[in-house]
SEFIZA-3560 file (N, C-alpha, C; in Angstrom, 3 decimals):
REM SEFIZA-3560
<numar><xx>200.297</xx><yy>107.244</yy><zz>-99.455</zz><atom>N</atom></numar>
<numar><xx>200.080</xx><yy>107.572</yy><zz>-98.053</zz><atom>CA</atom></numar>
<numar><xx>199.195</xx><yy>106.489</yy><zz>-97.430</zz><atom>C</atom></numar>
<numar><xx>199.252</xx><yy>106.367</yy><zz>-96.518</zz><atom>N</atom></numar>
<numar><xx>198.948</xx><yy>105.213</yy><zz>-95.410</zz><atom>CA</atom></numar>
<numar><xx>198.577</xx><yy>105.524</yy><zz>-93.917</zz><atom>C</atom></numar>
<numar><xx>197.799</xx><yy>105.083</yy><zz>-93.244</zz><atom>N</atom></numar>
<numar><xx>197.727</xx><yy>105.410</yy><zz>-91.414</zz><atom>CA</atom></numar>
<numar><xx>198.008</xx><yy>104.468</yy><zz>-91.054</zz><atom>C</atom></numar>
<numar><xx>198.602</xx><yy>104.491</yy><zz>-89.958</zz><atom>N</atom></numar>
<numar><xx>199.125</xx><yy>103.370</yy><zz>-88.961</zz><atom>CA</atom></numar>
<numar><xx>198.238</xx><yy>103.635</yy><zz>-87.522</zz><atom>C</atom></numar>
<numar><xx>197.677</xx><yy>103.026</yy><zz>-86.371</zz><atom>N</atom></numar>
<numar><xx>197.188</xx><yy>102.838</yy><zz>-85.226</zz><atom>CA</atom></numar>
<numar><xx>198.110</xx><yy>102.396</yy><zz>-84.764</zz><atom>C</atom></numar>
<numar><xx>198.796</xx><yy>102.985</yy><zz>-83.321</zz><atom>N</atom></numar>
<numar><xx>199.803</xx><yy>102.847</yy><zz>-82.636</zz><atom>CA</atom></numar>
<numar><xx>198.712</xx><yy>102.355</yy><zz>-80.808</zz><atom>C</atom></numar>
<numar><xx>199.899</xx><yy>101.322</yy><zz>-80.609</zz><atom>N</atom></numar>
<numar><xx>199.455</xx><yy>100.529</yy><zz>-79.108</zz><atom>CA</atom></numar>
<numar><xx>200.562</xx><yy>100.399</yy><zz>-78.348</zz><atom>C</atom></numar>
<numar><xx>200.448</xx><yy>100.159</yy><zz>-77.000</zz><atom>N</atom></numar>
<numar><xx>201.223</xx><yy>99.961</yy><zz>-76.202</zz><atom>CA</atom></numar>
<numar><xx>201.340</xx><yy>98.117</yy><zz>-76.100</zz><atom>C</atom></numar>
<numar><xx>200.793</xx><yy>97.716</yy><zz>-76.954</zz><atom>N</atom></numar>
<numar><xx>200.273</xx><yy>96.481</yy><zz>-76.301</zz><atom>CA</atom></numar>
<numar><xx>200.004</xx><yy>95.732</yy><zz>-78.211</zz><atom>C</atom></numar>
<numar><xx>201.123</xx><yy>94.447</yy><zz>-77.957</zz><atom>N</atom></numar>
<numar><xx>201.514</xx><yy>94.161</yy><zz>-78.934</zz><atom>CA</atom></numar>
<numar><xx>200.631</xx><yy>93.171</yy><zz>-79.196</zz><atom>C</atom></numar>
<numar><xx>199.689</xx><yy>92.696</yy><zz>-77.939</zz><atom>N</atom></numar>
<numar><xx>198.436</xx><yy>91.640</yy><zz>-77.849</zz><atom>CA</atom></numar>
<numar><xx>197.158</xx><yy>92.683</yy><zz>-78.414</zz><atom>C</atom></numar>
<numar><xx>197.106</xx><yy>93.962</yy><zz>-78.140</zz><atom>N</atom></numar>
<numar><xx>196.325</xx><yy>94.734</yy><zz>-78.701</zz><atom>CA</atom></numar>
<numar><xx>196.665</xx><yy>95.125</yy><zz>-80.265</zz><atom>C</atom></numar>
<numar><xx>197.377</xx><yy>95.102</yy><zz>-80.368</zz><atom>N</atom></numar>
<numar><xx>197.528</xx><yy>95.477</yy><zz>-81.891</zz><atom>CA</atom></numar>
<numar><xx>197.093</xx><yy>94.473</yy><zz>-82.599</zz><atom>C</atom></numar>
<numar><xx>197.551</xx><yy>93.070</yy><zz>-82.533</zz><atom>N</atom></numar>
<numar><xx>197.481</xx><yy>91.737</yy><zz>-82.961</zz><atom>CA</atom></numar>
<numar><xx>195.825</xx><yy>91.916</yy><zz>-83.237</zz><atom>C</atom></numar>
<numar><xx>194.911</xx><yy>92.155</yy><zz>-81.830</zz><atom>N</atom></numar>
<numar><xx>193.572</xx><yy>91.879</yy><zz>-82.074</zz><atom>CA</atom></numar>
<numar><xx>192.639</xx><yy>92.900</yy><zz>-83.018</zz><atom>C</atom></numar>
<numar><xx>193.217</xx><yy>94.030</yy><zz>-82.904</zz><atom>N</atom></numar>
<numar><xx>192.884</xx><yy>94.999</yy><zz>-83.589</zz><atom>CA</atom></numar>
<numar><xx>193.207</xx><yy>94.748</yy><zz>-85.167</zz><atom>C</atom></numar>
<numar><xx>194.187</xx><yy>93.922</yy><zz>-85.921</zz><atom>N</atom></numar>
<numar><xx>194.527</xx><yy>93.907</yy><zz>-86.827</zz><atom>CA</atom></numar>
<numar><xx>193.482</xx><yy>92.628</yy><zz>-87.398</zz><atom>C</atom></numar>
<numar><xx>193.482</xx><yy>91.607</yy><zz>-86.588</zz><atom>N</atom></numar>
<numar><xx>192.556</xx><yy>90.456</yy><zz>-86.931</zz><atom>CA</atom></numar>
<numar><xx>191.313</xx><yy>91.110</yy><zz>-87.183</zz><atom>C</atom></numar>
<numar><xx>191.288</xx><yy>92.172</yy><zz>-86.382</zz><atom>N</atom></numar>
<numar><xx>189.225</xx><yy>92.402</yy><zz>-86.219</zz><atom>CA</atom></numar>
<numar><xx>189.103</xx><yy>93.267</yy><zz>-87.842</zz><atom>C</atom></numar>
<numar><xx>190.385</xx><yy>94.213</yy><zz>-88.083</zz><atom>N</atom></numar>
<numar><xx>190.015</xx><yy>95.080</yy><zz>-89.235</zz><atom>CA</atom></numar>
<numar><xx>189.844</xx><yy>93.695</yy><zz>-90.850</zz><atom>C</atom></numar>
<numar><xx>190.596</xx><yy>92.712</yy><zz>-90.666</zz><atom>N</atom></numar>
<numar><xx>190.974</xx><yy>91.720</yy><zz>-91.215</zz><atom>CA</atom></numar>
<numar><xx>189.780</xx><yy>91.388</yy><zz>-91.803</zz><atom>C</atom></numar>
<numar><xx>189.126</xx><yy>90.994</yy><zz>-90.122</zz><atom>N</atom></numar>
<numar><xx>187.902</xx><yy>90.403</yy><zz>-90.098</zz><atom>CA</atom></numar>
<numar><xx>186.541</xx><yy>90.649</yy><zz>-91.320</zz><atom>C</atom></numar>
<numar><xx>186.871</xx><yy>92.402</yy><zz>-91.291</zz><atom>N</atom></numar>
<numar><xx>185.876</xx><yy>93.172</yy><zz>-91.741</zz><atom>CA</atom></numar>
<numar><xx>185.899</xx><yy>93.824</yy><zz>-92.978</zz><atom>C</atom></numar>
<numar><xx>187.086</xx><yy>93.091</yy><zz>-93.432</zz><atom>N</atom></numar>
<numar><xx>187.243</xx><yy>93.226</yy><zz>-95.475</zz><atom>CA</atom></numar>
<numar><xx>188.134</xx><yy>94.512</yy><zz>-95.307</zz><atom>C</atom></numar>
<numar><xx>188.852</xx><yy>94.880</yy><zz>-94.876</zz><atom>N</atom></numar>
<numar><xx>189.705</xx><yy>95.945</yy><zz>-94.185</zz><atom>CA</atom></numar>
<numar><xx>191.309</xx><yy>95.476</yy><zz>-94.759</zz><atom>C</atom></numar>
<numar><xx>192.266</xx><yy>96.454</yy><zz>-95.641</zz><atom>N</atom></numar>
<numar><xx>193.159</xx><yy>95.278</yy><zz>-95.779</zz><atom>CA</atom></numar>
<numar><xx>193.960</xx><yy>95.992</yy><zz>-94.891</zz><atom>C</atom></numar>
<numar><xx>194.761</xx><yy>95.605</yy><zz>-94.327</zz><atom>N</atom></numar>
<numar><xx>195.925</xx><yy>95.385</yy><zz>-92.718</zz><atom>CA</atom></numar>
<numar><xx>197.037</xx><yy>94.406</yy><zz>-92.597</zz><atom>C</atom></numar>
<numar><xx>197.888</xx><yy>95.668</yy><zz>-91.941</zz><atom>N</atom></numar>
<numar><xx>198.614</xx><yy>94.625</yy><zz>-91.956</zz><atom>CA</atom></numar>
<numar><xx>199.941</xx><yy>95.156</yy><zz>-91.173</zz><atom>C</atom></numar>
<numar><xx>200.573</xx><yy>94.297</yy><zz>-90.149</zz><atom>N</atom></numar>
<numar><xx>201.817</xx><yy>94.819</yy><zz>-88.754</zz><atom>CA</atom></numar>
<numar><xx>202.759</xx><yy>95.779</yy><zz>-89.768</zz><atom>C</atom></numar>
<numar><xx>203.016</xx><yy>96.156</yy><zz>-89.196</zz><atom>N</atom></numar>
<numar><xx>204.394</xx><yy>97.311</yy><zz>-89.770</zz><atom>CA</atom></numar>
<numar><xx>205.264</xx><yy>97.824</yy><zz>-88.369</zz><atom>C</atom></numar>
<numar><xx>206.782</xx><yy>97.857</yy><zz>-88.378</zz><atom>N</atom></numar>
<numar><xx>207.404</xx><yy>98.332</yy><zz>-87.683</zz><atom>CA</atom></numar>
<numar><xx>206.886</xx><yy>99.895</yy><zz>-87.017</zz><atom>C</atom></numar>
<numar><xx>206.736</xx><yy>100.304</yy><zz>-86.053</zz><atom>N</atom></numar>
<numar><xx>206.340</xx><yy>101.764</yy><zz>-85.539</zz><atom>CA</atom></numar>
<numar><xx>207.334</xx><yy>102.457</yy><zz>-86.044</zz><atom>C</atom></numar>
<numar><xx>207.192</xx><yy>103.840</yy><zz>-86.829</zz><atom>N</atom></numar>
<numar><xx>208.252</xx><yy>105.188</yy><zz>-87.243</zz><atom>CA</atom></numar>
<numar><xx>208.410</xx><yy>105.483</yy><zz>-85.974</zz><atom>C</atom></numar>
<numar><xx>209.835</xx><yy>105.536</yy><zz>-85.864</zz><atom>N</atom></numar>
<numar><xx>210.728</xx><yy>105.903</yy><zz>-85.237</zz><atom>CA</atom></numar>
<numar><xx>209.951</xx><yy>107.347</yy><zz>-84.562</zz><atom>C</atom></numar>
<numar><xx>209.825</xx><yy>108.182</yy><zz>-85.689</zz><atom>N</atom></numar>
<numar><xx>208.771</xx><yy>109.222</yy><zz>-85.513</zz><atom>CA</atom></numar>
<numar><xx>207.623</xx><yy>109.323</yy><zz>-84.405</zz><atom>C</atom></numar>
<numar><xx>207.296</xx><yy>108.316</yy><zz>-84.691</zz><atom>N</atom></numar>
<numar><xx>205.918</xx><yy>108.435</yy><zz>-83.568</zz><atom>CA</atom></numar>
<numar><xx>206.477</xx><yy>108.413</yy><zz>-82.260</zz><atom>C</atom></numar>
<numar><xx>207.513</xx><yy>107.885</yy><zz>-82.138</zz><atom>N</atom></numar>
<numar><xx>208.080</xx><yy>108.267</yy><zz>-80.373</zz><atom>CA</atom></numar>
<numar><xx>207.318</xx><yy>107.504</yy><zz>-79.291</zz><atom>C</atom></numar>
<numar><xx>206.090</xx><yy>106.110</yy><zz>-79.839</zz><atom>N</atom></numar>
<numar><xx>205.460</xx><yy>105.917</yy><zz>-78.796</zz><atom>CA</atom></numar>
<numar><xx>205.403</xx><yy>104.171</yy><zz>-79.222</zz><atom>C</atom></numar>
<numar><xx>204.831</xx><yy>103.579</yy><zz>-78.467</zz><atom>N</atom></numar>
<numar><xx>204.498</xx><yy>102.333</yy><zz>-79.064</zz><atom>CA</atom></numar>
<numar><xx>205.318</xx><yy>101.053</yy><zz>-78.561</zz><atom>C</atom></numar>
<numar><xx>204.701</xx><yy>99.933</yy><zz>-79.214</zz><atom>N</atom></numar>
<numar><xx>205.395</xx><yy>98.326</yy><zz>-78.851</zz><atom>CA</atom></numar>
<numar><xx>206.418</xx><yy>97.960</yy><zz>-79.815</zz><atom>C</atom></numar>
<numar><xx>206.729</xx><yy>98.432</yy><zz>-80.792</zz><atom>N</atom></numar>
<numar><xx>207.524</xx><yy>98.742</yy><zz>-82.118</zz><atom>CA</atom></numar>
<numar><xx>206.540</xx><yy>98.011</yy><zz>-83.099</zz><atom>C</atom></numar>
<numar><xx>205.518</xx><yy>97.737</yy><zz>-82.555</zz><atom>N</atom></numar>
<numar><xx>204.666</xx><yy>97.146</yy><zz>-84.295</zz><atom>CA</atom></numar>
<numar><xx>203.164</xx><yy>97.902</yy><zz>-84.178</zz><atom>C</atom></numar>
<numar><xx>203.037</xx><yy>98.545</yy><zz>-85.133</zz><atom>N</atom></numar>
<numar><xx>201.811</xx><yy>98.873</yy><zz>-85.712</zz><atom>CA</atom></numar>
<numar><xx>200.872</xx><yy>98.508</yy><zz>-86.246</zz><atom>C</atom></numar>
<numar><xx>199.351</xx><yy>98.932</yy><zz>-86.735</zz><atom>N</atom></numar>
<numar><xx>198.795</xx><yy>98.372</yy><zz>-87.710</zz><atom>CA</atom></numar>
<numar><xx>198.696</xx><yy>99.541</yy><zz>-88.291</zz><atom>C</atom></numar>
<numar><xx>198.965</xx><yy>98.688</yy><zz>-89.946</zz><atom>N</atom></numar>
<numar><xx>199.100</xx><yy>99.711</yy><zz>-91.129</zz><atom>CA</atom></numar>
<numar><xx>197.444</xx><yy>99.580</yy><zz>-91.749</zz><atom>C</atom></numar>
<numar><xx>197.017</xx><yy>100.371</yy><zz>-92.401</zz><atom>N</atom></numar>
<numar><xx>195.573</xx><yy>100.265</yy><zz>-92.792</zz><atom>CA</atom></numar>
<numar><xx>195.528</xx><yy>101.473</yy><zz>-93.758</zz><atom>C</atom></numar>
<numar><xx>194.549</xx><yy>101.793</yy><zz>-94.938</zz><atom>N</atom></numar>
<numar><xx>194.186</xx><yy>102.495</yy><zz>-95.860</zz><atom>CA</atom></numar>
<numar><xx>193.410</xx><yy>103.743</yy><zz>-94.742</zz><atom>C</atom></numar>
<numar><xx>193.848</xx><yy>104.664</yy><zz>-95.166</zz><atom>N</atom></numar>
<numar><xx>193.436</xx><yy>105.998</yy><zz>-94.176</zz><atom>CA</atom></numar>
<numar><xx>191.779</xx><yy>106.616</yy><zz>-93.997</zz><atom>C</atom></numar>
<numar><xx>191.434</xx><yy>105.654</yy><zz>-95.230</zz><atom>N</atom></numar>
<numar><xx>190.074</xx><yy>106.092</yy><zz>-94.866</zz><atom>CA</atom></numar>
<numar><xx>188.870</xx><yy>105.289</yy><zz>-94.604</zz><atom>C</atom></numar>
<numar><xx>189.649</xx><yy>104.514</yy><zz>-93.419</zz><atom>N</atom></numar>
<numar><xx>189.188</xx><yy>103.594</yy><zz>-92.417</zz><atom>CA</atom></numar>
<numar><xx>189.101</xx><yy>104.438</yy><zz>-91.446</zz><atom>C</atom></numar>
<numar><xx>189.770</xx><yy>105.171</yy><zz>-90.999</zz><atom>N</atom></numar>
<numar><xx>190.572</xx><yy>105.846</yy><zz>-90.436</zz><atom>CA</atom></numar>
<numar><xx>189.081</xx><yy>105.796</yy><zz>-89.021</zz><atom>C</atom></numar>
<numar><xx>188.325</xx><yy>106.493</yy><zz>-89.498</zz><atom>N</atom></numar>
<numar><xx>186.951</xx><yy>107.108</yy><zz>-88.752</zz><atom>CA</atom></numar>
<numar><xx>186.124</xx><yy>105.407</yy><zz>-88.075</zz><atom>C</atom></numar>
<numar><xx>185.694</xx><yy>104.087</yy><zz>-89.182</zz><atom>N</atom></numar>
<numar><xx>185.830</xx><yy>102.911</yy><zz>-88.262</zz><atom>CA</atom></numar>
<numar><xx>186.200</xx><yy>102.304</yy><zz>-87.719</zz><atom>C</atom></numar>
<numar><xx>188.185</xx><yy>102.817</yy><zz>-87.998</zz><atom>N</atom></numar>
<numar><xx>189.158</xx><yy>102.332</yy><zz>-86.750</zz><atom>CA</atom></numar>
<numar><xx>188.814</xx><yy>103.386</yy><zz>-85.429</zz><atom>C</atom></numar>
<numar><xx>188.155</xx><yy>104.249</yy><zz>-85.435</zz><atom>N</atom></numar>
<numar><xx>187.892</xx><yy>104.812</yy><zz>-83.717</zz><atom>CA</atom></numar>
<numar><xx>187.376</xx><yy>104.344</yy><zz>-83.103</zz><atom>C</atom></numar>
<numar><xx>186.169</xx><yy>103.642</yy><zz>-84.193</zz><atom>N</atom></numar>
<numar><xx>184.898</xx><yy>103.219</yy><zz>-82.923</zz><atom>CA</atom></numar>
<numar><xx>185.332</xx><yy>101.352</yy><zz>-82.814</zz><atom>C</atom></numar>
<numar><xx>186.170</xx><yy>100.591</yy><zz>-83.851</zz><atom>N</atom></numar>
<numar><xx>186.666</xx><yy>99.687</yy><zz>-83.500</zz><atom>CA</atom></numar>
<numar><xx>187.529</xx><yy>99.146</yy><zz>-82.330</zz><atom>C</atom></numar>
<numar><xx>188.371</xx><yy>100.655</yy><zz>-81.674</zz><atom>N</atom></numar>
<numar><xx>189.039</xx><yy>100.896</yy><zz>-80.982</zz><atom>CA</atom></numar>
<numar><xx>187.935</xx><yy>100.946</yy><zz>-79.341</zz><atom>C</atom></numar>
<numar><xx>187.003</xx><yy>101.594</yy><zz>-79.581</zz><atom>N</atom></numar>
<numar><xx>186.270</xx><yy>101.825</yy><zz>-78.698</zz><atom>CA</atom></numar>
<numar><xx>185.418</xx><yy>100.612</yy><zz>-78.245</zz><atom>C</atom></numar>
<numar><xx>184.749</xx><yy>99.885</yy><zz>-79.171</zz><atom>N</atom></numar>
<numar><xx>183.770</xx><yy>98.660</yy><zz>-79.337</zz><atom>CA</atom></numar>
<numar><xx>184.773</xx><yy>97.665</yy><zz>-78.546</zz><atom>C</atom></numar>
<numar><xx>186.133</xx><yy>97.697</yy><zz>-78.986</zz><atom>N</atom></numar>
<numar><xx>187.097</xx><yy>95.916</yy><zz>-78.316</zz><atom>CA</atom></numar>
<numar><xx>187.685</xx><yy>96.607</yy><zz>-76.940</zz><atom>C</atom></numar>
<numar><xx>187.504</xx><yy>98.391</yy><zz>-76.645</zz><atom>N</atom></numar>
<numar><xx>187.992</xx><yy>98.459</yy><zz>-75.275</zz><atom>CA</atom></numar>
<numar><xx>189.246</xx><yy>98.278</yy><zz>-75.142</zz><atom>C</atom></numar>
<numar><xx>190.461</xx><yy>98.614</yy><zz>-76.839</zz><atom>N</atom></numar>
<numar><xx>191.634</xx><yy>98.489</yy><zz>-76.599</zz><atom>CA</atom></numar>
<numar><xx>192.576</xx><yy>99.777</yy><zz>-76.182</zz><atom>C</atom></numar>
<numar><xx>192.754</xx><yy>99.900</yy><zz>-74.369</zz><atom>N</atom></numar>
<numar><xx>193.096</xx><yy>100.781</yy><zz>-73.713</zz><atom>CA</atom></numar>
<numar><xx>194.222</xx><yy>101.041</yy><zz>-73.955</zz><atom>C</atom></numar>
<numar><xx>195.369</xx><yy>100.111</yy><zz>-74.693</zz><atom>N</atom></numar>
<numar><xx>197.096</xx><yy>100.561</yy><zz>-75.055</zz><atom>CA</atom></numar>
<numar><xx>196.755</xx><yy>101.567</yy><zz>-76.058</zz><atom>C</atom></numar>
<numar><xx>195.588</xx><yy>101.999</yy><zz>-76.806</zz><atom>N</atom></numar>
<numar><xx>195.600</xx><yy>102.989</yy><zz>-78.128</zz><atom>CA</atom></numar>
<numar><xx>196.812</xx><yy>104.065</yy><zz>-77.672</zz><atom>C</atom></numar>
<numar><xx>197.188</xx><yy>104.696</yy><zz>-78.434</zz><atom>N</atom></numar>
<numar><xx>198.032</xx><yy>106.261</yy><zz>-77.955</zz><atom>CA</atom></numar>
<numar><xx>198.306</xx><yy>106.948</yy><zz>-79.538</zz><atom>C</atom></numar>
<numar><xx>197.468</xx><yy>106.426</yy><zz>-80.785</zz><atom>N</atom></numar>
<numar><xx>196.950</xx><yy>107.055</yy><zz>-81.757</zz><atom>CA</atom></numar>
<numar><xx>196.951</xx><yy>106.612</yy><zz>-82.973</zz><atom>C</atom></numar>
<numar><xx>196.992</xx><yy>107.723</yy><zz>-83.762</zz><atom>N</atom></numar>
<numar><xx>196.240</xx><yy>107.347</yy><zz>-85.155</zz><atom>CA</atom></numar>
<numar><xx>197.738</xx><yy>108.172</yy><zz>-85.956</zz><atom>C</atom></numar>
<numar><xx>198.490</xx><yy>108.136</yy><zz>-86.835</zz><atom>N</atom></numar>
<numar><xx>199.430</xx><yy>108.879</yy><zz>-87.651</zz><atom>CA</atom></numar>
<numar><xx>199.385</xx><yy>108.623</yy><zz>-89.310</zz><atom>C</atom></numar>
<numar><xx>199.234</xx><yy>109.684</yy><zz>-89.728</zz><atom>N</atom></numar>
<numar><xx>199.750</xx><yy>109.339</yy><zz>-91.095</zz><atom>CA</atom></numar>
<numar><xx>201.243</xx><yy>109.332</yy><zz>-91.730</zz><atom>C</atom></numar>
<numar><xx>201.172</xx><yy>108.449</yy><zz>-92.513</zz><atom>N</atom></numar>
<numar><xx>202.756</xx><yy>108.264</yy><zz>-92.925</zz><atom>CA</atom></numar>
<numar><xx>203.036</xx><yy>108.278</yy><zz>-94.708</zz><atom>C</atom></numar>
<numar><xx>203.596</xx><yy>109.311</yy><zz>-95.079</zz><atom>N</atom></numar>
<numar><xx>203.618</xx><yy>109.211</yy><zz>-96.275</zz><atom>CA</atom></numar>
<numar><xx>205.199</xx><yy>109.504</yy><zz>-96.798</zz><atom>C</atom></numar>
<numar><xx>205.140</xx><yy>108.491</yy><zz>-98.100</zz><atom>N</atom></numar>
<numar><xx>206.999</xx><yy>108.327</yy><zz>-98.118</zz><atom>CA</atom></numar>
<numar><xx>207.108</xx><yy>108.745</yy><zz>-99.473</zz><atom>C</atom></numar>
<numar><xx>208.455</xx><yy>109.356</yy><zz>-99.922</zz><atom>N</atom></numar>
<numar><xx>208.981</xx><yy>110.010</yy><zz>-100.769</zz><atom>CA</atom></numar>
<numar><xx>210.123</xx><yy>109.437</yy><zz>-100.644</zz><atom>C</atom></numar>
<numar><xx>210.298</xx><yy>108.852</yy><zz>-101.897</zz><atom>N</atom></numar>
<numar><xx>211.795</xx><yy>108.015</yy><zz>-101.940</zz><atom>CA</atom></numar>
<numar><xx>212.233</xx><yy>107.519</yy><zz>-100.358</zz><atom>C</atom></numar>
<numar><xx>212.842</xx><yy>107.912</yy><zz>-100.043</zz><atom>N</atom></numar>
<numar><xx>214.053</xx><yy>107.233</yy><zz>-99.015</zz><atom>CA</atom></numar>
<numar><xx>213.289</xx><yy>108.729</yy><zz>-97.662</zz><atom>C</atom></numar>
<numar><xx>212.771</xx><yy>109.126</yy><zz>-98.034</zz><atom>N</atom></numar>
<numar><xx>212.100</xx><yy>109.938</yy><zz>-96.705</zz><atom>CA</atom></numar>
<numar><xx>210.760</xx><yy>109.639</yy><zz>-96.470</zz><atom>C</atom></numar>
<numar><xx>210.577</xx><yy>109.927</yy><zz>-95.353</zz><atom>N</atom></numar>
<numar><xx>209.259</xx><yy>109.372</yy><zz>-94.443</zz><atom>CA</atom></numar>
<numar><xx>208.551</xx><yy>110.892</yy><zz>-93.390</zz><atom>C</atom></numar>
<numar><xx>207.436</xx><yy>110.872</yy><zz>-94.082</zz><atom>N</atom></numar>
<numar><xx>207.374</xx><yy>112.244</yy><zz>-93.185</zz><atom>CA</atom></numar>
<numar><xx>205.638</xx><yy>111.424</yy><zz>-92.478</zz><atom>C</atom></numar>
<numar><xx>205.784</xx><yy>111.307</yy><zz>-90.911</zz><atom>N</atom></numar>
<numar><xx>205.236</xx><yy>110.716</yy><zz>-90.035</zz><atom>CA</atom></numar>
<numar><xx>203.998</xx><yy>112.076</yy><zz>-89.320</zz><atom>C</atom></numar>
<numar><xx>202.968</xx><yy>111.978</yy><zz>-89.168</zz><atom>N</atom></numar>
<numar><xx>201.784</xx><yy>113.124</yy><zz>-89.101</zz><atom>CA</atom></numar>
<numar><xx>200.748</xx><yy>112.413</yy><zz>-87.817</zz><atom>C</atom></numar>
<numar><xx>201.221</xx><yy>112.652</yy><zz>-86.488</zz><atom>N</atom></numar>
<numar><xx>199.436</xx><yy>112.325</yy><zz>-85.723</zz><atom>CA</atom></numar>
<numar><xx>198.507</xx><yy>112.915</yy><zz>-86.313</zz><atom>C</atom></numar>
<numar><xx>197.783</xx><yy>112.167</yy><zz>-86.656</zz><atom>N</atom></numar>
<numar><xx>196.146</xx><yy>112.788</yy><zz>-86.338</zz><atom>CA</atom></numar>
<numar><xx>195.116</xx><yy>112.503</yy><zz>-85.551</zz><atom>C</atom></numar>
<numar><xx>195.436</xx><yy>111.716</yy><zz>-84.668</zz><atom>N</atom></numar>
<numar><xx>194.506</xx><yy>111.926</yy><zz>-83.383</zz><atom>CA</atom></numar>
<numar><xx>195.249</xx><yy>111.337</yy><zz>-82.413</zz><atom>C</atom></numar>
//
């Protein structure tokens, strides 16, 4: 299992992914699940229990495309996609 941070804003994701990068964080773009229904079609993928310093990272760079946080966990050839915030 994995979280993804979903943006409207594919310049926001980009910076958001450098900054987690930045911070010994491992990251990294992933296509948006279809699932999430929202987004630029690229995500940042990240270990979920970042999860709580990706909010205030979100908050600190002022990246306004946010529209959330999902978990994604896969079973063979299925994908079951979870907001959590």
């Amino acid at each position: 299992m994995y979280c993804i941070a979903v943006f409207r804003s594919r310049t926001h994701t980009i910076g958001f992914l450098r900054y987690l990068r930045s911070q010994g964080v491992e990251a990294k773009a992933v296509n948006t699940p279809a699932e999430a229904k929202v987004g630029c079609g690229i995500s940042a993928r990240f270990p979920c229990e970042y999860t709580k310093f990706s909010k205030q990272v979100i908050s600190a760079l002022g990246l306004t495309s946010f529209r959330g946080f999902y978990s994604v966990k896969k079973e063979g050839i299925r994908q079951t996609v979870v907001r959590i915030v």
